[in-house]
C-alpha positions in Angstrom: 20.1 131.2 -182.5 19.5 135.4 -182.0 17.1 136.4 -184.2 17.4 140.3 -184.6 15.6 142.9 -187.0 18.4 144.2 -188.3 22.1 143.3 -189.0 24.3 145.4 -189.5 28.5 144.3 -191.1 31.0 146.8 -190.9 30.8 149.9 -188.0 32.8 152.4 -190.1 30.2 155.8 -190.4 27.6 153.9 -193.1 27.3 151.2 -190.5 27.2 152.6 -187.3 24.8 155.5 -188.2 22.1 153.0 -189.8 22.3 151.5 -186.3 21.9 154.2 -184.5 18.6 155.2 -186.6 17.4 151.9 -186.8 17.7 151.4 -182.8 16.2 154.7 -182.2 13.4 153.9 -184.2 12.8 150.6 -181.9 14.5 147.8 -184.5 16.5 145.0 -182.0 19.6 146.0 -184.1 23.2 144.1 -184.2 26.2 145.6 -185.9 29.2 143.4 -186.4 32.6 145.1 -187.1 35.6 143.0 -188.0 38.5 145.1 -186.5 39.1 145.1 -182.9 39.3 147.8 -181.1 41.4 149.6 -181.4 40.9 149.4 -184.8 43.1 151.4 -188.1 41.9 154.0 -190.2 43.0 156.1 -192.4 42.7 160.1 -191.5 39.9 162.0 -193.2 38.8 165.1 -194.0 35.1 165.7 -193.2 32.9 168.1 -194.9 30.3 170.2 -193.0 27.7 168.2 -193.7 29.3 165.1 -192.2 30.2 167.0 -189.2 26.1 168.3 -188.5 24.9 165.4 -188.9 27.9 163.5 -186.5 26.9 165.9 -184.0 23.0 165.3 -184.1 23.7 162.0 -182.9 25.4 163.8 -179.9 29.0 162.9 -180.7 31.3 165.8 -179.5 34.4 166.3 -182.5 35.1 169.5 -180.9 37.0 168.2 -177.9 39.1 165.8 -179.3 41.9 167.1 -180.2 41.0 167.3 -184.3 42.5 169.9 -186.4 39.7 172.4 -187.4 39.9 173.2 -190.9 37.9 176.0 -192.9 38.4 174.5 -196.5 41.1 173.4 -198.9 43.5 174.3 -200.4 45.2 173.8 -204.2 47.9 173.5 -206.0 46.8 171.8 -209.1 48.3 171.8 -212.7 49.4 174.8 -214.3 47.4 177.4 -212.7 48.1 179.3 -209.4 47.6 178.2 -206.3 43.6 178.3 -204.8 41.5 177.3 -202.4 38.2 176.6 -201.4 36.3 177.7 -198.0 33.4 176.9 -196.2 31.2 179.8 -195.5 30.2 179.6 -191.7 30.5 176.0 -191.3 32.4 174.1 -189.0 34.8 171.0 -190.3 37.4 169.0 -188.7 40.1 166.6 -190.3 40.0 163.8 -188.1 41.8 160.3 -186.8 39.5 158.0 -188.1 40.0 155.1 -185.6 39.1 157.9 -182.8 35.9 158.8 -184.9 34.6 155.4 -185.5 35.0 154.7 -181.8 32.8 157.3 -181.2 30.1 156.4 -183.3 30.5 152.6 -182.7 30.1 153.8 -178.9 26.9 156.3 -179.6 25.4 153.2 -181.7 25.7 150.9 -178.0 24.5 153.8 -175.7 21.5 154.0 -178.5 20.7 150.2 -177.6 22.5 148.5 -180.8 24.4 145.4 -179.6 27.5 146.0 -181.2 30.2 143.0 -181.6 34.0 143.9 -182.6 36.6 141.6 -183.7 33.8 139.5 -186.1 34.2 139.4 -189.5 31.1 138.5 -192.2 31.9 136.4 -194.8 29.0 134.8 -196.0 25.2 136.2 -196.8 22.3 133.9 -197.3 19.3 135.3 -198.6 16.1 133.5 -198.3 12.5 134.6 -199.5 11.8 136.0 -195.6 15.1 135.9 -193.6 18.9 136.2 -193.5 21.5 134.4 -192.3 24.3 136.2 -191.5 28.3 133.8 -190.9 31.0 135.8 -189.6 34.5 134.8 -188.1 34.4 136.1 -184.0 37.8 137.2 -182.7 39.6 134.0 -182.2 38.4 132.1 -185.0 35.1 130.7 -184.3 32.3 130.7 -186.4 29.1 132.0 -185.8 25.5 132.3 -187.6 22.8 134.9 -186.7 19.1 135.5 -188.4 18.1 138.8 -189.2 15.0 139.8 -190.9 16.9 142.6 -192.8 21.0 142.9 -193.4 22.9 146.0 -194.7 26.3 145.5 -195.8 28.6 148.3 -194.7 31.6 147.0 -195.4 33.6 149.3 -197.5 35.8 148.5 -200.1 35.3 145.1 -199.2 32.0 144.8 -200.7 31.4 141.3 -198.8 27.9 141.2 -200.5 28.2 142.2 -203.5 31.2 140.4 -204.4 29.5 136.9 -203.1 26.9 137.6 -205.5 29.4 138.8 -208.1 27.9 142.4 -208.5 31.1 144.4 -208.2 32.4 146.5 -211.0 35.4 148.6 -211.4 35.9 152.3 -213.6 38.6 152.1 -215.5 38.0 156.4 -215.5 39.3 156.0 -212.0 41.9 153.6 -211.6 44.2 154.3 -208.8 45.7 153.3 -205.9 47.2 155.6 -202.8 50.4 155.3 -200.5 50.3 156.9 -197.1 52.1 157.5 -193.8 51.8 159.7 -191.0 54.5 162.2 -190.2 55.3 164.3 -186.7 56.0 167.8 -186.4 54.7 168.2 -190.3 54.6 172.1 -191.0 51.2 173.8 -191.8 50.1 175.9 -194.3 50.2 179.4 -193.3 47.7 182.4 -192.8 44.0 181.1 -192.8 44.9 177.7 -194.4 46.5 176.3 -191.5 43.8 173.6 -190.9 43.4 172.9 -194.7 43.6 169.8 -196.9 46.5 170.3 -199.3 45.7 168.4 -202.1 49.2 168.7 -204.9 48.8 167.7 -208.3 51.1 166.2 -210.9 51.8 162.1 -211.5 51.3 161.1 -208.6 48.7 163.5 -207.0 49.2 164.5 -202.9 47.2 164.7 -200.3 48.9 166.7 -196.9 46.3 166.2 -194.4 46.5 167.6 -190.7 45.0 165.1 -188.2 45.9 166.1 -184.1 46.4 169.0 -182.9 47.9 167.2 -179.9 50.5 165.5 -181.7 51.0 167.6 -184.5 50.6 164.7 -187.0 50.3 164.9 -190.4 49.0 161.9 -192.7 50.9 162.4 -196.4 49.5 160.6 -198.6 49.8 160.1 -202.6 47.7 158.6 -205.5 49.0 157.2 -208.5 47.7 155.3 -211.9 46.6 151.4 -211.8 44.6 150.1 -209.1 47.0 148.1 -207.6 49.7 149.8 -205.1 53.3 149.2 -206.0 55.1 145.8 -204.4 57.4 148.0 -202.8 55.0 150.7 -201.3 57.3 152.2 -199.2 60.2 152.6 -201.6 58.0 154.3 -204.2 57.1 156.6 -201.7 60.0 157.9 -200.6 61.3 157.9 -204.5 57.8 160.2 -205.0 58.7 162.6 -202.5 61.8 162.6 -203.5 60.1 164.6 -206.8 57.5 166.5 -204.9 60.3 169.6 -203.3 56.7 171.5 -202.0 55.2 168.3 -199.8 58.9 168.0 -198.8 59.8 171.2 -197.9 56.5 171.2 -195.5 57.7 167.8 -194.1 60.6 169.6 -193.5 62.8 167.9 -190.0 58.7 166.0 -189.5 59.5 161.8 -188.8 57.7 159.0 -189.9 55.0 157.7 -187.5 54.5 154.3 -188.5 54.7 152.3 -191.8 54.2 153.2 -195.4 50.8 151.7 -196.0 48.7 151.3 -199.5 45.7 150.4 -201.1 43.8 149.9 -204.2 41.5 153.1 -204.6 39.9 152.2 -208.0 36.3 153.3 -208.4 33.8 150.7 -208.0 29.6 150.5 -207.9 27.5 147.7 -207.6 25.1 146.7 -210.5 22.2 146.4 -207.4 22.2 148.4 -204.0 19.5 146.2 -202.6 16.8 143.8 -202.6 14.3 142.2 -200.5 16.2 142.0 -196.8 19.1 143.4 -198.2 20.8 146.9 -198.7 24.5 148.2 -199.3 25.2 151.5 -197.6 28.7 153.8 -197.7 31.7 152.5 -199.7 29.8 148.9 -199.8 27.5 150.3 -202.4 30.0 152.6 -204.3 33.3 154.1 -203.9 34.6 156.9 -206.0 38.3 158.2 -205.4 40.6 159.0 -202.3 41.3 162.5 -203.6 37.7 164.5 -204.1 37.2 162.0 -201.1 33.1 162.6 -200.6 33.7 158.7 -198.9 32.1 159.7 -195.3 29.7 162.2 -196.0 27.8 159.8 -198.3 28.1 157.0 -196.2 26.4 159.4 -193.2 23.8 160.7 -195.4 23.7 156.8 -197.0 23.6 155.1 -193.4 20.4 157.4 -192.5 18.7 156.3 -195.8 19.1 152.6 -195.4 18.1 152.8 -191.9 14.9 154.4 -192.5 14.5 152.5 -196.0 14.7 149.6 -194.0 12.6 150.5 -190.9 10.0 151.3 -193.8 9.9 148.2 -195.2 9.5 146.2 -191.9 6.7 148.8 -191.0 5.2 148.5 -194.6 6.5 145.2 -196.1 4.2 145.7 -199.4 6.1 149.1 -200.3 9.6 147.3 -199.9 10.3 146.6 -203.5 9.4 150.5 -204.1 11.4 151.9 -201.0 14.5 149.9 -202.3 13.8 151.1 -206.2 14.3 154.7 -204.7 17.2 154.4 -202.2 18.8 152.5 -205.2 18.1 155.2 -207.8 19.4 158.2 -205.1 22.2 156.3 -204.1 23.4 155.5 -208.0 22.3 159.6 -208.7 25.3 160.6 -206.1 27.5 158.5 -207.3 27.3 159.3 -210.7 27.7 162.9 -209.6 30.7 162.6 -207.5 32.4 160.2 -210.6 31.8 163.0 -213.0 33.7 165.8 -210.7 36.4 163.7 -210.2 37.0 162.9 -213.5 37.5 166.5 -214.2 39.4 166.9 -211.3 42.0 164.0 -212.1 41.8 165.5 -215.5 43.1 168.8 -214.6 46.0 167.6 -212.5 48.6 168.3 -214.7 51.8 165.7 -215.3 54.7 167.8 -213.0 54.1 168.3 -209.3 54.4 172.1 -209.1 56.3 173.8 -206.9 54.9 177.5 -205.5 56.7 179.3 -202.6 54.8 178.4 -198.9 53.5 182.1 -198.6 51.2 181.9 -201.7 49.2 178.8 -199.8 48.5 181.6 -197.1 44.7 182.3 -197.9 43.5 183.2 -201.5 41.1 185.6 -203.2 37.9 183.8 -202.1 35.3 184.3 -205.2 37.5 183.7 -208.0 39.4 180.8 -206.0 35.4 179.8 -205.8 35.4 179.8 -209.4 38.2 178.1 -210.0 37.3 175.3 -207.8 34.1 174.7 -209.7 36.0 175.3 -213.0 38.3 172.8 -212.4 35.7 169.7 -210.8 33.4 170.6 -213.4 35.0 171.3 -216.7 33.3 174.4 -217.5 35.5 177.2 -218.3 35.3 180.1 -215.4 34.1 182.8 -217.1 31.3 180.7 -218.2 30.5 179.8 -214.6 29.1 183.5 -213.4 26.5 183.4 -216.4 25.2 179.7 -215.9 25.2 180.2 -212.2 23.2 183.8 -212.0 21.1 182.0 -214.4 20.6 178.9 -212.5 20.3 181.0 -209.1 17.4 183.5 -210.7 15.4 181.0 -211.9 15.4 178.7 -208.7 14.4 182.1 -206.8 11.5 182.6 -209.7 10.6 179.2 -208.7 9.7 180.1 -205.0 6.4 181.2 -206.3 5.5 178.4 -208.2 5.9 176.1 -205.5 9.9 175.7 -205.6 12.5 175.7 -202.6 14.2 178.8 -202.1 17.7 178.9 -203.0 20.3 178.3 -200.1 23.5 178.1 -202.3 26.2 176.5 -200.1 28.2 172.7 -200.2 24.9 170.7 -201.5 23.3 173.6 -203.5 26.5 173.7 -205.6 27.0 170.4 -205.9 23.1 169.7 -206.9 24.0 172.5 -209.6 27.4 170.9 -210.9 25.8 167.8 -211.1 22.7 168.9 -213.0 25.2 170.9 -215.6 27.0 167.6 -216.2 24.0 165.3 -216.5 22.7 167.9 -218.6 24.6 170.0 -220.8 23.1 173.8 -221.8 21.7 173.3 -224.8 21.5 176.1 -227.0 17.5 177.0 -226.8 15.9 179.8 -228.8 14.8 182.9 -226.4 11.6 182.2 -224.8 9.5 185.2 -226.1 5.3 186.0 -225.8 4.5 183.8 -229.0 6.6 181.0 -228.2 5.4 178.0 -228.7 5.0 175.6 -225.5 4.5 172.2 -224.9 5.6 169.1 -222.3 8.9 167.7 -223.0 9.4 164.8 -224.8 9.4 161.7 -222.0 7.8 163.8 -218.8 4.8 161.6 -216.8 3.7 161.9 -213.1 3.5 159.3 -210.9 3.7 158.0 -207.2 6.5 156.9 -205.6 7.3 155.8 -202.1 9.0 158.3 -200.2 12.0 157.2 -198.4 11.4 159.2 -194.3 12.4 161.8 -193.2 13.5 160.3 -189.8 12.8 156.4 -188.3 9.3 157.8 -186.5 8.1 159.1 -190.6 5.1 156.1 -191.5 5.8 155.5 -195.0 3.9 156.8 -197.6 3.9 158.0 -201.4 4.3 160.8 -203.1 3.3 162.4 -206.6 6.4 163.6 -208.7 7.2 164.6 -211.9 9.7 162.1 -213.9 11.8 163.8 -216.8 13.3 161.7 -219.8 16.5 161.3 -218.1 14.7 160.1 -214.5 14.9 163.0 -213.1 12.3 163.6 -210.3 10.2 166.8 -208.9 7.8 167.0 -206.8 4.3 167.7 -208.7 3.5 171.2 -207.2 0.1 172.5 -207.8 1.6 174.9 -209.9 4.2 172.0 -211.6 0.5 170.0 -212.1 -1.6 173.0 -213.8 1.1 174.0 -216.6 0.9 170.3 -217.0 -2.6 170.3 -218.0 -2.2 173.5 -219.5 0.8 172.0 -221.6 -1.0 168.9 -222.9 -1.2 170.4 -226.2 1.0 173.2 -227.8 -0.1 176.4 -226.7 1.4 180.1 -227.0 3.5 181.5 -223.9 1.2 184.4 -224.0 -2.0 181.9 -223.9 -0.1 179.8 -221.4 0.9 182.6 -219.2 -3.3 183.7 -219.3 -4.2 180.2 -218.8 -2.0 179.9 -215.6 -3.3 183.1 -214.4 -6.8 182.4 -214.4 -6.1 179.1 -212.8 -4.9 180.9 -209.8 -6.9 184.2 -210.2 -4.3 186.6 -210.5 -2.3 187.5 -213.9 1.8 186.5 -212.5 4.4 188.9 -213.7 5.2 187.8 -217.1 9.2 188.1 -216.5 9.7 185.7 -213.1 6.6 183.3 -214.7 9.1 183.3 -218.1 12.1 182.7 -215.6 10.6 179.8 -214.1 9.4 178.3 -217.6 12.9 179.1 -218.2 14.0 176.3 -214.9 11.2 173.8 -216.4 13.0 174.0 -219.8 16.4 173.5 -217.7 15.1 170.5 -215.8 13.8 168.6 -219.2 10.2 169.3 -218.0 9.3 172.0 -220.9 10.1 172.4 -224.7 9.4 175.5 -226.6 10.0 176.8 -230.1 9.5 179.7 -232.1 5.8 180.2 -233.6 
């Protein structure tokens, strides 16, 4: 029997990229995928961030024949027409069976031993090694030891279903038709290589996938999480009521068969364990529409692998190192769930029906706005306000010890997020004889820090923990107003306190502006004298 490190089910994005860190880093790594080769996959749409961190592995999307895209694009409930661009950021809508190839291929060239046709079934967890059982091509059964596995599986959750850990959202309960079209038409002007998403019951997506072919995948999502018994007759009734997705279709013919699938949201009560972690759509799946599936299994893939590679390296910090993949893992999630909650919300009951020409490009800052409007729930013109506000303090910040701002695809979604976890709450002005003190709930600590990259050593770090979990890393600056804020004290008197600290008097405004971000972040309370 093969012992191995690591094993690895499923060699979808999650799976293959944890191999590909964890063999880099020097783990014997095996990665099972059920599906031969060549295996079926839905198109996708990938985000920027996906594609930079595809091509730091090396794996070339630019020569393959993908459609480059700059955004999406929106015709969503009783509003006009908007879309969404990124700003000097490369993205591709891609065949997915072509893209896993590749990665499954990068993951072998990087020394994984990767095995195709060989299904997992069956997990068994012991107090210092796995077995993993899994059905080879052909039908024989075979049994392999692994100090560590991670479950990429996707919607079918192998591990967490055999331990019963599985739960659905009834928020998000929907399923999705699809099929793939020829000689589709595309959107014109600048939105050519955009995602069309259509609302209305059911929703479209209109997806452009070769630029070779000229294929289109056209897919909708309706109510209940399980597809219709007749999937391809309820399609062709849907389109029958969607005139825009039609009229783009125009003479296009069907490649292939109407295909469906449940697309309920699910999470798992645990991500991981000792020698055990779930990565990608294994761990949590959220909706086909705001689709954020592949970029958080890349950026979920990378964690695990170096979570893992920690452990092994520093077995006593593994229940820690799990504690926080699990808590950033469940923190994305949640996120995600939120915005498309809104979205879904916003979609409107009749599929609309605007003439092609107003799909051609868009008036980019309010089409911004609207886009955040809509995910988020906050009305537009409250947007600008909350967002100037937001953007100030982070740059007030800078001196204190605080990133600089870099608003782009995660700044924005880090700031949606943090509105939705955490409502504005109407505070009283912040003024020289306010009175200052430590939100209710907020203690420092260590935690171990998940690495950087599979060469980081493990070690911990000091953060700040807010009442809602919320973490931030304990500055210098973050640690003195602490100990100046032990006890209620003026802003003035904190502001001279700080100052002396440091031996120089800060400017009273961008020191108020970044009390302001602590008050934001659940860190500091204040109240009138």
């Amino acid at each position: 029997m093969t012992e191995w490190d690591v094993v690895v089910a499923g060699g979808g994005p999650a799976g293959a990229v944890c191999a590909i860190e964890l063999t880099r880093s020097g783990r014997r790594v095996l990665l099972l995928d059920a599906e031969p080769q060549p295996r079926y996959r839905i198109g996708e749409s990938l985000s920027p961030t996906a594609c930079a961190a595809f091509e730091s592995y090396g794996i070339d999307l630019r020569t393959a024949g993908f459609v480059g895209k700059s955004g999406a694009t929106f015709v969503w409930g009783d509003r006009p027409p908007f879309a969404t661009y990124y700003a000097d950021a490369a993205a591709w809508q891609v065949r997915r069976a072509d893209l896993d190839r590749q990665v499954q291929e990068t993951a072998a060239q990087a020394g994984a031993t990767v095995r195709t046709g060989c299904r997992v079934d069956r997990v068994l967890l012991s107090c210092d090694r796995v077995r993993v059982s899994y059905l080879a091509d052909g039908g024989s059964r075979c049994d392999v030891e692994a100090s560590w596995v991670v479950d990429a599986t996707g919607r079918d959750a192998v591990l967490a279903r055999q331990r019963d850990l599985l739960d659905t959202d009834p928020a998000l309960d929907y399923h999705a038709v699809w099929a793939y079209w020829h000689g589709g038409l595309r959107l014109p002007g600048r939105a050519a290589g955009n995602t069309l998403f259509v609302g209305g019951s059911p929703m479209w997506w209109y997806l452009p996938v070769d630029d070779k072919e000229n294929v289109v995948g056209v897919g909708m999502v309706g109510p209940g999480g399980a597809p219709p018994a007749d999937a391809e007759a309820a399609y062709r009734g849907a389109l029958g009521r969607s005139p825009l997705v039609r009229e783009l279709l125009g003479d296009a013919r069907r490649s292939g068969p109407v295909r469906s699938a449940g697309a309920s949201a699910q999470l798992s009560r645990r991500i991981g364990g000792p020698g055990w972690l779930l990565a990608g759509d294994a761990a949590g799946f959220v909706d086909p529409i705001l689709a954020p599936g592949v970029q958080l299994a890349v950026h979920f893939g990378q964690l695990a692998a170096r979570t893992v590679h920690a452990a092994l390296t520093e077995p006593a910090q593994t229940t820690g190192l799990v504690q926080e993949y699990e808590r950033r893992v469940r923190r994305q999630h949640d996120g995600y769930r939120r915005l498309a909650i809104n979205m879904y919300a916003e979609a409107g009951s009749q599929s609309p029906n605007p003439p092609l020409d107003a799909l051609a490009g868009g008036d980019e800052q309010p089409d911004r706005l609207t886009f955040m409007s809509v995910i988020s729930g906050i009305p537009p013109h409250h947007l600008p306000p909350m967002l100037g506000g937001y953007l100030a303090t982070r740059g007030a910040a800078v001196r204190y010890g605080g990133k600089p701002p870099a608003f782009g695809e995660v700044e924005g979604f880090a700031f949606l997020s943090w509105v939705l976890r955490h409502p504005e709450m109407q505070r009283p002005p912040l003024a020289p004889d306010s009175v200052l003190a430590l939100a209710h709930g907020v203690v420092a600590g260590d935690i171990p820090v998940l690495p950087a990259s599979g060469n980081d050593v493990p070690r911990s770090q000091r953060v700040v923990h807010n009442a809602t979990g919320d973490r931030f890393l304990l500055t210098r600056e973050l640690e003195t107003m602490m100990r100046i804020l032990a006890g209620e004290v003026s802003f003035a008197d904190a502001t001279k306190q700080f100052g002396a600290a440091f031996g120089a008097d800060p400017d009273p405004e961008e020191f108020g502006r970044w009390i302001g971000l602590l008050g934001r972040h659940g860190l500091v309370a204040w109240k009138p004298a």
